[in-house]
Each structure stands twice: as C-alpha cells, then as structure tokens.
N, CA, C and O atoms as a Tripos MOL2 file, in Angstrom:
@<TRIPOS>MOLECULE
protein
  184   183    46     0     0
PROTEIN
NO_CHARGES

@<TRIPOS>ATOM
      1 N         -40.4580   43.9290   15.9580 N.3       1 UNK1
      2 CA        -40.5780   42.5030   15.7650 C.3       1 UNK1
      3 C         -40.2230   42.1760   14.3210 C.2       1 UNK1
      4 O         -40.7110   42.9460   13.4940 O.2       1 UNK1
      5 N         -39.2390   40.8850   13.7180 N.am      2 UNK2
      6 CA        -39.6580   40.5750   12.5410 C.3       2 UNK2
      7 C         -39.2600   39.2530   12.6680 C.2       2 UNK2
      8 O         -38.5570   38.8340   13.5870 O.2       2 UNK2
      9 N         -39.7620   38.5060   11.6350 N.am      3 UNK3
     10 CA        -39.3950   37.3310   11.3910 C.3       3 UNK3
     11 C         -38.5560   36.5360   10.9470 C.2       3 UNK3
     12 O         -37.9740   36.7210    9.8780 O.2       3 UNK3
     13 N         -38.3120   35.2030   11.9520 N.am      4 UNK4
     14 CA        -36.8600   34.5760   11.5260 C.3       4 UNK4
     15 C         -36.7170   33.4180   11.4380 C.2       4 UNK4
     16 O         -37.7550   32.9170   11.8710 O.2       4 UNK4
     17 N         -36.0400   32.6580   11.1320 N.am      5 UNK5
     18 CA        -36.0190   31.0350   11.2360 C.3       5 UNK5
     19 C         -35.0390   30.7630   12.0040 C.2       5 UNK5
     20 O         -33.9210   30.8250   11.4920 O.2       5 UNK5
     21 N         -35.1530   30.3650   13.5190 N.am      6 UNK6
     22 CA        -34.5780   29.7160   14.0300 C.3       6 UNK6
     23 C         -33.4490   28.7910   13.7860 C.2       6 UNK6
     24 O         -33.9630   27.6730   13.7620 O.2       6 UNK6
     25 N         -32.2270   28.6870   13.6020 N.am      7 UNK7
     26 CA        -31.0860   27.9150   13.2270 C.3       7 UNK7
     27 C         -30.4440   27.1120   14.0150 C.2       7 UNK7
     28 O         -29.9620   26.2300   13.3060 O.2       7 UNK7
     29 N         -30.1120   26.9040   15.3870 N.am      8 UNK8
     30 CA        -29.7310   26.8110   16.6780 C.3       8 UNK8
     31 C         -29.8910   27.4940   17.6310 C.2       8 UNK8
     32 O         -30.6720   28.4430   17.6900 O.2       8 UNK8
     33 N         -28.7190   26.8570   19.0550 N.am      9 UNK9
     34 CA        -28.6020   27.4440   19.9360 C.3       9 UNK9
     35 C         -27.7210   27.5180   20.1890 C.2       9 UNK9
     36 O         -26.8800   26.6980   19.8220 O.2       9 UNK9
     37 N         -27.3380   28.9380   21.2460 N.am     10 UNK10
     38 CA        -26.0580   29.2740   21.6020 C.3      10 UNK10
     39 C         -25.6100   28.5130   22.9860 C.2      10 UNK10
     40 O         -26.5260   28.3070   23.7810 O.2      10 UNK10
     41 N         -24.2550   28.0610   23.3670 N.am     11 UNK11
     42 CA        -24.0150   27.9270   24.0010 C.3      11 UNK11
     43 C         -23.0490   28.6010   24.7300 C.2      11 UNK11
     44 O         -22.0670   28.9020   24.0520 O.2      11 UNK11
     45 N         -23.0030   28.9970   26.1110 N.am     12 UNK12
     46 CA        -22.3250   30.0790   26.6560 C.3      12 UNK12
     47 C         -21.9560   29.5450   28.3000 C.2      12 UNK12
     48 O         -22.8430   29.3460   29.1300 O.2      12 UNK12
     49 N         -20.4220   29.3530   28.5910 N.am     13 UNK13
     50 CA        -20.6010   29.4300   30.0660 C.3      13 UNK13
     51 C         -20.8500   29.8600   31.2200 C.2      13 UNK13
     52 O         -21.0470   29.3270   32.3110 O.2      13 UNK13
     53 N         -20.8060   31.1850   30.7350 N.am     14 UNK14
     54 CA        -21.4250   32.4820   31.8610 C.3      14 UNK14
     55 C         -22.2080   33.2270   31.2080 C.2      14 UNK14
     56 O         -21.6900   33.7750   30.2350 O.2      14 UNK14
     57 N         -23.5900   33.5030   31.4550 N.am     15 UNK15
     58 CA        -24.5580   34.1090   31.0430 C.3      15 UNK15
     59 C         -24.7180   35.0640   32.3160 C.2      15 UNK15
     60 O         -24.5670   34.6880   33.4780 O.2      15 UNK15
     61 N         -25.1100   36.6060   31.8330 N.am     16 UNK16
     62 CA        -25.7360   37.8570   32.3370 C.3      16 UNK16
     63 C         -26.6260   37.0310   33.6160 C.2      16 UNK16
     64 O         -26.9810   35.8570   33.5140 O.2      16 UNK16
     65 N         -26.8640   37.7990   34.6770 N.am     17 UNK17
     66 CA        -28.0950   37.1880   35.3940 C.3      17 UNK17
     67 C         -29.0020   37.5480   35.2630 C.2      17 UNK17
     68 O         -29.8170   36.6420   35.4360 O.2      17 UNK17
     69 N         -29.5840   38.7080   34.9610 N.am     18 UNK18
     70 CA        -31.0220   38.9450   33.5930 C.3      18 UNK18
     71 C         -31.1230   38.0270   32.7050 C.2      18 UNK18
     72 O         -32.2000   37.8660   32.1300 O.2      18 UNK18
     73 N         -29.9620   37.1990   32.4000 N.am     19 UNK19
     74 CA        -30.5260   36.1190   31.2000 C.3      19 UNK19
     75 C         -30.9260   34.7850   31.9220 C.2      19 UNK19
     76 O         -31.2150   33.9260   31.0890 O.2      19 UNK19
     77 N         -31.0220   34.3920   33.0940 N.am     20 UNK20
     78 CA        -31.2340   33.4970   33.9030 C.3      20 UNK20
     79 C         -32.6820   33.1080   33.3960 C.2      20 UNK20
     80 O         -33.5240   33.9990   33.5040 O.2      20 UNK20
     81 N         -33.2450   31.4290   32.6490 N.am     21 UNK21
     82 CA        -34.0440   31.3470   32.5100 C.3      21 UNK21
     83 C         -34.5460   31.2230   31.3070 C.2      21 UNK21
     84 O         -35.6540   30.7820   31.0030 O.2      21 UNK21
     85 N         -33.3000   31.8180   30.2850 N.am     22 UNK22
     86 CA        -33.8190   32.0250   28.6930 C.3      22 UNK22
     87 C         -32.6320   31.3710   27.9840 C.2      22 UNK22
     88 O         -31.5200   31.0670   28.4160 O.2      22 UNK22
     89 N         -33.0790   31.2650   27.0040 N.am     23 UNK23
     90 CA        -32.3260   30.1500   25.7990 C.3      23 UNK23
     91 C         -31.9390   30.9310   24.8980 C.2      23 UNK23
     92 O         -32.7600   31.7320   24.4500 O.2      23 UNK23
     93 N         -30.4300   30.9150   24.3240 N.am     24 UNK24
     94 CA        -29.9600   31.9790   23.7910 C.3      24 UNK24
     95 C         -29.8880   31.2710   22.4460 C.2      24 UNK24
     96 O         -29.1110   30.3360   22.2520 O.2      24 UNK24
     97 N         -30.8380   31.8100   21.3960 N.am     25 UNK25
     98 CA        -30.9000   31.4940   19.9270 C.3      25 UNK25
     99 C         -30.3110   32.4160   19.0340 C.2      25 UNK25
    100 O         -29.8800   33.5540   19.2200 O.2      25 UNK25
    101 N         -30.3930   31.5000   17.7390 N.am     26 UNK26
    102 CA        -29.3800   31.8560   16.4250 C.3      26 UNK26
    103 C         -30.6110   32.0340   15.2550 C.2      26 UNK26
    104 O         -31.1440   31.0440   14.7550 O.2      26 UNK26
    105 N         -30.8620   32.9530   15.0130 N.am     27 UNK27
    106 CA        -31.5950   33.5140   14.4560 C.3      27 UNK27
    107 C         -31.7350   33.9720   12.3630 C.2      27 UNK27
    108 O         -31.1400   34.9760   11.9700 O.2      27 UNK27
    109 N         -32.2640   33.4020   11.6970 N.am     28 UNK28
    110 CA        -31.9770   34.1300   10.1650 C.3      28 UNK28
    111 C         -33.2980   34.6320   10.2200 C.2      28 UNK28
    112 O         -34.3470   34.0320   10.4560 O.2      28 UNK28
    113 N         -33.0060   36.2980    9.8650 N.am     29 UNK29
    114 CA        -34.0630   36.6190    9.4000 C.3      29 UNK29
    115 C         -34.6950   36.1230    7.9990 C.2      29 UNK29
    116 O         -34.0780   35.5700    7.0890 O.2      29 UNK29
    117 N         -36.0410   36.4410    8.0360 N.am     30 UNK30
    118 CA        -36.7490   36.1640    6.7860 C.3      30 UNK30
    119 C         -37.6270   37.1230    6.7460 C.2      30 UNK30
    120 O         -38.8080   36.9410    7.0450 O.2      30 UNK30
    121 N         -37.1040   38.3410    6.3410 N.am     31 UNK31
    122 CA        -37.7780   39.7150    5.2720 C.3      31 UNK31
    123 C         -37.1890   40.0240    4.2930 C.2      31 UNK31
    124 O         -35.9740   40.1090    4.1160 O.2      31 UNK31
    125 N         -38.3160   40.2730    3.3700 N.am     32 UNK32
    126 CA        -38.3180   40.6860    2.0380 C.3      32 UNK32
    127 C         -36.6210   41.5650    1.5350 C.2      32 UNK32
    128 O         -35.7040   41.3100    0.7550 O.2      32 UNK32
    129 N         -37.0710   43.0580    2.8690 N.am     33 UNK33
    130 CA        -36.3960   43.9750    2.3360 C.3      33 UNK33
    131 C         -34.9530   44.0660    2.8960 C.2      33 UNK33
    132 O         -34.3210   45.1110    2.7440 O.2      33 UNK33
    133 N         -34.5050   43.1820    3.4320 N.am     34 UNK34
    134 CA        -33.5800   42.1290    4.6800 C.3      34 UNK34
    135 C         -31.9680   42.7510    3.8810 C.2      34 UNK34
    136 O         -31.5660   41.7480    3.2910 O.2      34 UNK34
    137 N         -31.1770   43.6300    3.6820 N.am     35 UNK35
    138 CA        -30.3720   43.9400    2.9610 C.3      35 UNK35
    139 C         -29.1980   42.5140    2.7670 C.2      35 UNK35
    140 O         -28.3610   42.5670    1.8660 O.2      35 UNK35
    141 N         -29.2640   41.3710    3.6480 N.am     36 UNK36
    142 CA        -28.5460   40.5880    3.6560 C.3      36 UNK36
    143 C         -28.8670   39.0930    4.7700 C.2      36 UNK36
    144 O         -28.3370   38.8930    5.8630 O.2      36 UNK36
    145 N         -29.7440   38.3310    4.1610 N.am     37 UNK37
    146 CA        -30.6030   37.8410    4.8860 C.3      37 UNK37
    147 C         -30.0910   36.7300    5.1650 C.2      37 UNK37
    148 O         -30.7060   35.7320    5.5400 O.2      37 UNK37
    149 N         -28.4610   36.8820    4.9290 N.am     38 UNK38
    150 CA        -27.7400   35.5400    5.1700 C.3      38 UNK38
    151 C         -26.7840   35.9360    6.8810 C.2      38 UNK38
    152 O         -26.0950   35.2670    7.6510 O.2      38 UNK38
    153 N         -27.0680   36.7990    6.8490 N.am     39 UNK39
    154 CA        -26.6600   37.0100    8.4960 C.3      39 UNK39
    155 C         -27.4570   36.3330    9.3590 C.2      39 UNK39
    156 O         -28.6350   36.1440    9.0540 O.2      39 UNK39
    157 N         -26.9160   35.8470   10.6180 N.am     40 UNK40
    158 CA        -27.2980   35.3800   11.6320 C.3      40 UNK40
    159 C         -27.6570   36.6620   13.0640 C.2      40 UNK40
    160 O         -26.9020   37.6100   13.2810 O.2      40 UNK40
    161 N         -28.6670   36.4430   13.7050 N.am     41 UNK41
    162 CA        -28.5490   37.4350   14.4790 C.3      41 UNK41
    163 C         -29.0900   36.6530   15.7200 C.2      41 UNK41
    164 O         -29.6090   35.5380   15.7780 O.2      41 UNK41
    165 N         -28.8480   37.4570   16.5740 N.am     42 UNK42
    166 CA        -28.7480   35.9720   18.1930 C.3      42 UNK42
    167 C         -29.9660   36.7300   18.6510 C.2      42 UNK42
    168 O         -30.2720   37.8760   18.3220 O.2      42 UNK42
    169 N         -30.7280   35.7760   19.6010 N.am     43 UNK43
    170 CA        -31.6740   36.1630   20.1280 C.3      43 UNK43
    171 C         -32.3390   35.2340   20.8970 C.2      43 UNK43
    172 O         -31.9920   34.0550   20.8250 O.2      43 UNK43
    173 N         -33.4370   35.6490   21.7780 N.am     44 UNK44
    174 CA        -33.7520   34.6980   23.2260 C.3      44 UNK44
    175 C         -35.0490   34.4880   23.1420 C.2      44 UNK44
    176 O         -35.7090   35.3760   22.6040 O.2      44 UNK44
    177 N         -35.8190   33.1520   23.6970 N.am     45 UNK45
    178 CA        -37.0850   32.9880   23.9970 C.3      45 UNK45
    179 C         -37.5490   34.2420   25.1950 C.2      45 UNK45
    180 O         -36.8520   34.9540   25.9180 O.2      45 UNK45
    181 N         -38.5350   34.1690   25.0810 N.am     46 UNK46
    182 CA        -39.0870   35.1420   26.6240 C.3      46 UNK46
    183 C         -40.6180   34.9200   26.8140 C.2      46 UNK46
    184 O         -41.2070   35.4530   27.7540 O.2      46 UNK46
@<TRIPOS>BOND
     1     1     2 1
     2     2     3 1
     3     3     4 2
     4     3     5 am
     5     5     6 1
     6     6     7 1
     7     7     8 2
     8     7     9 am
     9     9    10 1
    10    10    11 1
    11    11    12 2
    12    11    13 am
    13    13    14 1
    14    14    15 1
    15    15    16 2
    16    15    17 am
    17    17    18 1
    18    18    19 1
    19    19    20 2
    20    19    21 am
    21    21    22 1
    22    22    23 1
    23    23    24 2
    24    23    25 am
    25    25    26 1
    26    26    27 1
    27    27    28 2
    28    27    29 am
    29    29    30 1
    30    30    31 1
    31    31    32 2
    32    31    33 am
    33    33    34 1
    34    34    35 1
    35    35    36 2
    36    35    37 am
    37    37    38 1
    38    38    39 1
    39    39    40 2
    40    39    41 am
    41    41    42 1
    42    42    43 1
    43    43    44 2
    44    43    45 am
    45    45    46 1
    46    46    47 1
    47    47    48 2
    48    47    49 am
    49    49    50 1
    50    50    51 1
    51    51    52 2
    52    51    53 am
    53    53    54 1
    54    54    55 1
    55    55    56 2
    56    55    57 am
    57    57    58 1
    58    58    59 1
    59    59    60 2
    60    59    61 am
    61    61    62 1
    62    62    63 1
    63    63    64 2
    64    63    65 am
    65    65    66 1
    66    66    67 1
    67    67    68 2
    68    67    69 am
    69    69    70 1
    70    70    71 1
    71    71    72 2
    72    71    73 am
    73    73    74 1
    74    74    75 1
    75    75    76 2
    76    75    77 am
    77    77    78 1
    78    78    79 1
    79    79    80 2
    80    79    81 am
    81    81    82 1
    82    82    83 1
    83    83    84 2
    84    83    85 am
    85    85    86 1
    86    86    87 1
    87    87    88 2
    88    87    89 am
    89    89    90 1
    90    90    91 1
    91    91    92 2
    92    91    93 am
    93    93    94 1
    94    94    95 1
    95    95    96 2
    96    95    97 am
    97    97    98 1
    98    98    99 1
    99    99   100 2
   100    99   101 am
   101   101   102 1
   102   102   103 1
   103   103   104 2
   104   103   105 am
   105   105   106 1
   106   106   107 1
   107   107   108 2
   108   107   109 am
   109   109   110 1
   110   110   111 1
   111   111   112 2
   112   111   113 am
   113   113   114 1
   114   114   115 1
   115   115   116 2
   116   115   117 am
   117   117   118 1
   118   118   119 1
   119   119   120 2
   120   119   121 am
   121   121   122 1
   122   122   123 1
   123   123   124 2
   124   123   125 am
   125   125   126 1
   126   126   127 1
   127   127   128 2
   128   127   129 am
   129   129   130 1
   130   130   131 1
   131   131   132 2
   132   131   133 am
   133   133   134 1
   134   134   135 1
   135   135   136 2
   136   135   137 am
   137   137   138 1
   138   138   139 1
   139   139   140 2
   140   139   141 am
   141   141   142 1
   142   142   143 1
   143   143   144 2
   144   143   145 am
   145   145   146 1
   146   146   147 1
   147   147   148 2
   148   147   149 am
   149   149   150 1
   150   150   151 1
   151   151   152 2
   152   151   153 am
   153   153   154 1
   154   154   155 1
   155   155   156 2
   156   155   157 am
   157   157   158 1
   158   158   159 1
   159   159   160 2
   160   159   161 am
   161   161   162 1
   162   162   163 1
   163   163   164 2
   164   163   165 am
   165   165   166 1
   166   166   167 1
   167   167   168 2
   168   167   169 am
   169   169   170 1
   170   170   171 1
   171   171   172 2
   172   171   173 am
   173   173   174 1
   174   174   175 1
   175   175   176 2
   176   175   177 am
   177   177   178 1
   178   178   179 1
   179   179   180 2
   180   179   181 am
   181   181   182 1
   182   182   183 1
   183   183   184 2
@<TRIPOS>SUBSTRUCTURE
     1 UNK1         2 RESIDUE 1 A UNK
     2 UNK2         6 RESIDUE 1 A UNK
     3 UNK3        10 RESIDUE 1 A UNK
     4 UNK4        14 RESIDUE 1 A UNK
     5 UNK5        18 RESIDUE 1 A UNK
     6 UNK6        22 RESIDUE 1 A UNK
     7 UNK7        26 RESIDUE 1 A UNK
     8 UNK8        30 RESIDUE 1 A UNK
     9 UNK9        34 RESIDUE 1 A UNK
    10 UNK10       38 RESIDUE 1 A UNK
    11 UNK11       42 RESIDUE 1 A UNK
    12 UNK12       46 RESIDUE 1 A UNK
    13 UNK13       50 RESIDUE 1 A UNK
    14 UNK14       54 RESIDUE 1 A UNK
    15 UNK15       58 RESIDUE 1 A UNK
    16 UNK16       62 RESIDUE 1 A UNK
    17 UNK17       66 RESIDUE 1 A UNK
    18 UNK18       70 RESIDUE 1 A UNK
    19 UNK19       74 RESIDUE 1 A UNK
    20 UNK20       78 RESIDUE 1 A UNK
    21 UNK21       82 RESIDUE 1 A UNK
    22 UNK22       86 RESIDUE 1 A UNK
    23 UNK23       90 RESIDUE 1 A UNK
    24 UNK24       94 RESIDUE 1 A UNK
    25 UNK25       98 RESIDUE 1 A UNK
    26 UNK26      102 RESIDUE 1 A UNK
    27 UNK27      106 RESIDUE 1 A UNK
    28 UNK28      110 RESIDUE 1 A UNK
    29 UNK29      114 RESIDUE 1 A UNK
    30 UNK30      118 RESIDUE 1 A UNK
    31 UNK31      122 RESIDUE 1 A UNK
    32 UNK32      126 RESIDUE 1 A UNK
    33 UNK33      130 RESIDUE 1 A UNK
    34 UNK34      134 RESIDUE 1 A UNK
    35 UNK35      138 RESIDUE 1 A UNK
    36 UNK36      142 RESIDUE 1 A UNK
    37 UNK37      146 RESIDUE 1 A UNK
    38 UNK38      150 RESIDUE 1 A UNK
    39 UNK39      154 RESIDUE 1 A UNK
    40 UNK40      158 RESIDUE 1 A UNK
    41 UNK41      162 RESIDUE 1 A UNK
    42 UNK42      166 RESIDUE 1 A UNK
    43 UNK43      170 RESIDUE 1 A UNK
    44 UNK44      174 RESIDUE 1 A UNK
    45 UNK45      178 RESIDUE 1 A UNK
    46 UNK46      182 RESIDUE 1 A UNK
C-alpha cells in the first residue's frame, strides 16, 4: 500500500472484464522516499 493523490480518471473504451465495476484512476504518489514523485501511476477503486 502507499499513498497518493488522486489526479483524475482514466478513460478507456474496452476495459478487461475483471475490471467490470471499477474506476480506473491516475494516481501521484506522495512518499517521502518516492525516487520521482512526479510520475503518475494508474490505479482502481475496489
């Protein structure tokens, strides 16, 4: 687990059917030791 600030959302026309149900987010982390904390990293409610 770490922590992130939410930035948006992704939008996608065909999603996995395991992803059926979940909201595909845009993610900045926010840790300390974060080698580059200006990356975005995608990720889903659940």
């Amino acid at each position: 687990m770490f922590l992130a600030k939410v930035e948006g959302s992704v939008v996608a026309t065909k999603k996995d059917e395991g992803m059926s149900g979940r909201k595909l987010l845009l993610l900045r982390p926010m840790l300390v030791d974060d080698k580059d904390p200006s990356k975005f990293k995608p990720g889903s409610n659940t």
